[in-house]
C-alpha positions in Angstrom: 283.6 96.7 44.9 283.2 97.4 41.4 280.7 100.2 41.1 277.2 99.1 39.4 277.5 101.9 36.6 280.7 100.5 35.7 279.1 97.2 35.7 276.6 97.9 33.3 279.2 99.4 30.8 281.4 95.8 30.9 279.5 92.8 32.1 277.1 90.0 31.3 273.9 88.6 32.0 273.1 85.3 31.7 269.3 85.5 30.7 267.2 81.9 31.0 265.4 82.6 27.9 261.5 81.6 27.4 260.4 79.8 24.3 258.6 82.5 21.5 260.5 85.8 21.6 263.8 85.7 19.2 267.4 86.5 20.8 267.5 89.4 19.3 264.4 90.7 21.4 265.6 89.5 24.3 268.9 91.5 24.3 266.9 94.5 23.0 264.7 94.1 26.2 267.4 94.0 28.4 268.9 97.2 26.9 265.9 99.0 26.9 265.3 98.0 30.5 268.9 99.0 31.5 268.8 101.9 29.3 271.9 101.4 27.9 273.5 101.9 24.5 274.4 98.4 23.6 273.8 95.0 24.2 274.1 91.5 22.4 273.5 88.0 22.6 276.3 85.2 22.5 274.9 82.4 20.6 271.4 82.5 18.8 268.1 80.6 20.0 265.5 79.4 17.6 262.5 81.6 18.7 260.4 78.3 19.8 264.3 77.3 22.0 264.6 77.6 25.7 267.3 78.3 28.0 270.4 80.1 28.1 271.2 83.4 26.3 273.8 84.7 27.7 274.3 88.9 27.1 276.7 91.2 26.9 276.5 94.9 28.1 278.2 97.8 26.5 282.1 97.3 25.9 281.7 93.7 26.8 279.7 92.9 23.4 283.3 93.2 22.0 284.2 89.3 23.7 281.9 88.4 21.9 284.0 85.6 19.5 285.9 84.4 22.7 282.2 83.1 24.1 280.4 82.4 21.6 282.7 79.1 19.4 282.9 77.3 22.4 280.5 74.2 23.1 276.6 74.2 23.9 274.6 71.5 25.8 270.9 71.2 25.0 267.7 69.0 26.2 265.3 67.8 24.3 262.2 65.9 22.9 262.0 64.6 19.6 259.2 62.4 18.3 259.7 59.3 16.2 257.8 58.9 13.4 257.9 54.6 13.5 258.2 52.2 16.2 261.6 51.0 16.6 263.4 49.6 19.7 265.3 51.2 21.4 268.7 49.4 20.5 267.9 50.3 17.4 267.9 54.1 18.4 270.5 54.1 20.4 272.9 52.0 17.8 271.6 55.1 14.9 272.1 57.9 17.2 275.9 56.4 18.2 276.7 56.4 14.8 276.2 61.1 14.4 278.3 60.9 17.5 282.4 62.5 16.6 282.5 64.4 13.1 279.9 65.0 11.1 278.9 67.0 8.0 275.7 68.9 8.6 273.9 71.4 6.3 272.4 74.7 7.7 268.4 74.9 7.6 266.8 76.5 4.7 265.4 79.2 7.2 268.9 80.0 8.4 271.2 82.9 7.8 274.1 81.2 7.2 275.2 80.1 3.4 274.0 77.3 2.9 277.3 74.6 2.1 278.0 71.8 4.3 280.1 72.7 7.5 281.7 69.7 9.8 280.8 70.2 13.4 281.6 67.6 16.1 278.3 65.9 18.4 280.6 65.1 21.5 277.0 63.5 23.0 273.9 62.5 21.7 271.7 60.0 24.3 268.4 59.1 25.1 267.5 60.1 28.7 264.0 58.5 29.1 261.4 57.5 26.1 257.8 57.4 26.3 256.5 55.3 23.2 257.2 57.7 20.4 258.3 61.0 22.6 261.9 60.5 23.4 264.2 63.0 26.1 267.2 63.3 24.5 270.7 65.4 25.6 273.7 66.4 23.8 276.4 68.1 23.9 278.0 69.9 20.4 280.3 72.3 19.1 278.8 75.5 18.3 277.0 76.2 15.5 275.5 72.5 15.0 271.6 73.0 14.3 270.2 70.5 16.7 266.7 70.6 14.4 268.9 69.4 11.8 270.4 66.8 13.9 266.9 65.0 14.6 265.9 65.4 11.4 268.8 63.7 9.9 268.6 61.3 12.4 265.0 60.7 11.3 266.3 59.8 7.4 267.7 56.6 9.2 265.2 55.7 11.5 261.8 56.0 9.6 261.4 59.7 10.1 261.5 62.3 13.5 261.2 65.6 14.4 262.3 67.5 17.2 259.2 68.5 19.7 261.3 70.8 22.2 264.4 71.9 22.8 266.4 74.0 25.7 269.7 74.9 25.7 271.4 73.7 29.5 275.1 75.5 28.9 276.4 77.8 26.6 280.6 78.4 26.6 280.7 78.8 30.7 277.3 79.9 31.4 274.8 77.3 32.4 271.0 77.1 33.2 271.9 76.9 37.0 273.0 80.4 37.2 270.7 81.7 35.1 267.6 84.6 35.7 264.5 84.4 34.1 263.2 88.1 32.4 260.7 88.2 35.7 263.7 88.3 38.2 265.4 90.7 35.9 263.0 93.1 35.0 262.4 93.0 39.4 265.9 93.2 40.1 266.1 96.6 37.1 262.9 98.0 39.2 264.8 97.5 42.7 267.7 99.5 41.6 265.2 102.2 39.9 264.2 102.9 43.5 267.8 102.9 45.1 268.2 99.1 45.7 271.2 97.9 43.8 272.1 94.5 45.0 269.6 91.8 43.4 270.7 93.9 39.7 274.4 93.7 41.6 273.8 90.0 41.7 273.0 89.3 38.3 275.6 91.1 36.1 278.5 89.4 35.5 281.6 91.1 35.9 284.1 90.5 32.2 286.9 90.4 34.1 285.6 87.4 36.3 284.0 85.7 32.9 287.4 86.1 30.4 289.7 84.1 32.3 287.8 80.9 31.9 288.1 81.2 28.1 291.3 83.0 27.4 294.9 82.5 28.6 295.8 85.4 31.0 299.3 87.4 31.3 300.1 90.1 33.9 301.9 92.9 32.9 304.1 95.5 35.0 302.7 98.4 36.6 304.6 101.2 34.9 303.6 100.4 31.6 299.5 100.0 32.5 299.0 103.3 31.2 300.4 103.5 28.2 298.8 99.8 26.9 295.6 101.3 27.8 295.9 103.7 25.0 296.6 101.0 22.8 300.8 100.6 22.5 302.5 97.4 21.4 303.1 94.8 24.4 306.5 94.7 24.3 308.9 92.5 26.1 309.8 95.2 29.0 305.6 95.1 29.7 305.8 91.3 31.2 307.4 88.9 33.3 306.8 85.5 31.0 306.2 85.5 27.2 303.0 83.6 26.5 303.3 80.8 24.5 299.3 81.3 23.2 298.2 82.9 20.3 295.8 85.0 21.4 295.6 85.6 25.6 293.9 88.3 27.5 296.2 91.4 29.6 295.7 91.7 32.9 297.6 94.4 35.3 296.5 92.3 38.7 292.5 91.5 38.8 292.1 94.5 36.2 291.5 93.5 32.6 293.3 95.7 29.9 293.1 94.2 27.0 292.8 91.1 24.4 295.7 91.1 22.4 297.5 88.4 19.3 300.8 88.0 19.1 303.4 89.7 16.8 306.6 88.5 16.0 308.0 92.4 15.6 311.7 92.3 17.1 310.8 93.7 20.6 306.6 94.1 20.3 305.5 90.9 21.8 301.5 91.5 20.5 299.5 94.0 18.9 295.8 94.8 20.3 293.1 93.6 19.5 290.4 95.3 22.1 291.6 97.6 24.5 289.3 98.5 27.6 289.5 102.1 27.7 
């Protein structure tokens, strides 16, 4: 059993975040409940957006990329601004389904220039007159605000009412903990009681696999990759054929490394758990 400080200095917790506070105060909570040094969030929320936010503790704010450009799933009412039936809906909302161009928000941080992001689903669940459930599924960074609104130019105007994110990358609303259970679960272990805290963090070992190829590497050269060497060709049993894949010496992660076509150096590091 992985022991719970060790926990707290590589693992994630996938927060079920409440509509009004930003993301950014969310992971600050959580670090100033865990009194920790660092903590971030993979994949903004609107401040008025629900659902999952899923955050990283110490070291394991450095996976950050490998979580974060993977697909999100959202849930949501939008209200239409005419009456139109609901072929006619459906056939407009077919039509933003593949590749489309989309332009950030004015509010948003992001430069403003049009991006292409893919909407792998966009469909009505239920509709009550004007107020209509919607889901979807998109790559990340689509602005699903933007998405209704756009939708809206074709259809006589909408706007989006509310919106929760479902999944984010491999974290989804089913496994989630609201900041009640945390902020019990952080007052528990306070006291001596370590397993409803034990419960919620995510071990990055567990999480990496499911969105990076994995190696193994030999035992006699653990050591010296954890200081940061080369992976060279005497360190594994099979040359990956990915870009970019995670180290592993059994269940133990070591590190994220790219490859490097360097005579006998198979890959360079990038992030070495040390």
């Amino acid at each position: 059993m992985i022991p719970i400080q060790d926990l707290l200095k590589f693992s994630i917790i996938n927060i079920d975040k409440p509509s009004g506070p930003t993301s950014f105060q969310i992971s600050e909570f959580v670090k100033k409940k865990l009194r920790i040094s660092k903590t971030s969030h993979f994949g903004t929320l609107d401040p008025g957006v629900s659902g999952v936010l899923p955050v990283a503790l110490g070291r394991a704010c450095r996976l950050s990329d490998y979580f974060m450009h993977k697909d999100k799933f959202y849930v949501g009412i939008m209200r239409l601004h005419a009456n139109i039936s609901d072929k006619t809906l459906r056939d407009e909302m077919e039509k933003f389904k593949g590749k489309i161009k989309q332009l950030p928000p004015v509010r948003s941080r992001v430069k403003r220039e049009e991006r292409i992001r893919e909407i792998k689903k966009f469909d009505i669940i239920e509709r009550d007159e004007k107020d209509v459930l919607f889901i979807s599924e998109v790559q990340a960074g689509t602005y699903i605000r933007k998405l209704i609104s756009d939708l809206g130019e074709k259809i006589g105007g909408a706007h989006m009412l509310e919106l929760r994110r479902t999944r984010a990358s491999i974290f989804s609303e089913e496994k989630s903990v609201n900041l009640y259970d945390f902020e019990k679960a952080v007052e528990e272990y306070e006291v001596g009681n370590e397993k409803k805290l034990r419960d919620i963090l995510i071990p990055a070992e567990l999480c990496i696999p499911e969105v990076l190829p994995t190696i193994q590497i030999k035992e006699k050269s653990l050591k010296e990759l954890l200081t940061g060497k080369p992976l060279m060709k005497s360190d594994i049993f099979e040359i990956p054929n990915e870009e970019v894949f995670a180290v592993f010496y059994k269940e133990r992660f070591v590190a994220i490394m790219k490859k490097s076509e360097e005579g006998d150096i198979i890959a360079r590091a990038l992030f070495v758990l040390n």
